[in-house]
C-alpha positions in Angstrom: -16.4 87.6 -67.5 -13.0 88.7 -68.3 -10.1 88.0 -65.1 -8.3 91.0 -64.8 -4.3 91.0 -65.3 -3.5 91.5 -62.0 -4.8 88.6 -60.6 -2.3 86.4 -62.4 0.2 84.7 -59.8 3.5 86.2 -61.4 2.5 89.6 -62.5 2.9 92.6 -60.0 2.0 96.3 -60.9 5.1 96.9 -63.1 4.6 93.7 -65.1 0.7 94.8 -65.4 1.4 97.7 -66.5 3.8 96.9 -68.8 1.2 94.7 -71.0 -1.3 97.0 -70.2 0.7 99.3 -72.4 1.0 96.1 -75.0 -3.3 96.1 -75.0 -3.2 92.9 -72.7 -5.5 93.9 -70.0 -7.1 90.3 -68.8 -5.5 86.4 -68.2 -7.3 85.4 -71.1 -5.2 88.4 -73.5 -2.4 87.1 -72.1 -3.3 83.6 -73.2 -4.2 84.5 -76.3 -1.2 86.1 -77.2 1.1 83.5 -75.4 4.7 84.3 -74.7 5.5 86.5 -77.5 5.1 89.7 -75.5 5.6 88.8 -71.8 8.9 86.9 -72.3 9.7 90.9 -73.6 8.4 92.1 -70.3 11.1 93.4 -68.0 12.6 90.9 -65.7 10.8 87.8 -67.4 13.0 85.0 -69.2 11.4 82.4 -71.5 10.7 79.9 -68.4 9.0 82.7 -66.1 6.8 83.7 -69.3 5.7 80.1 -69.5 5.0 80.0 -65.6 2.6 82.7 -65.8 0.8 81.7 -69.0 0.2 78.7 -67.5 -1.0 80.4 -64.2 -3.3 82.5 -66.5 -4.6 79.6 -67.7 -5.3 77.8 -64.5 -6.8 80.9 -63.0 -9.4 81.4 -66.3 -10.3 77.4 -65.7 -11.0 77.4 -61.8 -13.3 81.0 -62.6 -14.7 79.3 -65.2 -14.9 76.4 -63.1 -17.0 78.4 -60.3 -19.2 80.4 -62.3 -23.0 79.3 -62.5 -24.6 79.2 -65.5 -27.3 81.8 -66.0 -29.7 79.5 -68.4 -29.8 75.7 -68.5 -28.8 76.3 -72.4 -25.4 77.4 -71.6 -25.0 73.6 -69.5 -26.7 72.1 -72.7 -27.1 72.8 -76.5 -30.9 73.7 -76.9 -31.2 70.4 -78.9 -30.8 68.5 -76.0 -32.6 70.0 -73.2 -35.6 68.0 -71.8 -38.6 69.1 -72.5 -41.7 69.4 -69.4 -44.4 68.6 -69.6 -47.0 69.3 -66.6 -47.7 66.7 -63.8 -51.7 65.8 -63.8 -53.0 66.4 -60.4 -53.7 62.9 -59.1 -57.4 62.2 -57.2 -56.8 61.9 -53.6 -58.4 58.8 -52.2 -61.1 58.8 -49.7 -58.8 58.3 -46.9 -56.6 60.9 -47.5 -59.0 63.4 -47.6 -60.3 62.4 -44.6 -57.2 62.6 -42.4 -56.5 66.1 -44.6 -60.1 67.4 -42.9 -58.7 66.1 -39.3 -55.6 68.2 -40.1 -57.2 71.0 -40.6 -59.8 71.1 -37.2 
């Protein structure tokens, strides 16, 4: 799931719109193409571009972070996730079945 641009600590509308204008809609654009563009932005010096990749890139990881995975293959590679096999159904003893039946009046 992409994280829009917006949510970036750093960038306000003008700034988002800006690289929206560039093709950089989402934190992980901006990440990908790294300072190049935003230290052109309006306003931003070489040391505020870096501040806000970097926020990018610690908003991505804590989304990241907090989304579930769907399938246990997306925790694992397929290779490596246990297989199940079914439980047999143990006897009851005598006893057991016994206090079951007192349950039950």
């Amino acid at each position: 799931m992409a994280t829009t641009i917006g949510r970036v600590t750093g960038i306000g509308p003008k700034t988002a719109d800006y690289l929206r204008s560039q093709g950089i809609a989402t934190a992980e654009g901006l990440i990908e193409v790294g300072f190049s563009i935003l230290s052109q932005a309006p306003g931003f010096s070489q040391a505020r571009a870096e501040r806000v990749i970097a926020a990018a890139a610690e908003l991505v990881d804590q989304e990241e972070a907090m989304r579930e995975p769907e399938t246990i293959s997306e925790v694992l590679p397929v290779s490596e996730v246990p297989a199940v096999s079914p439980v047999p159904k143990m006897k009851k003893d005598k006893q057991t079945e016994k206090q079951e039946k007192k349950k039950k009046k």
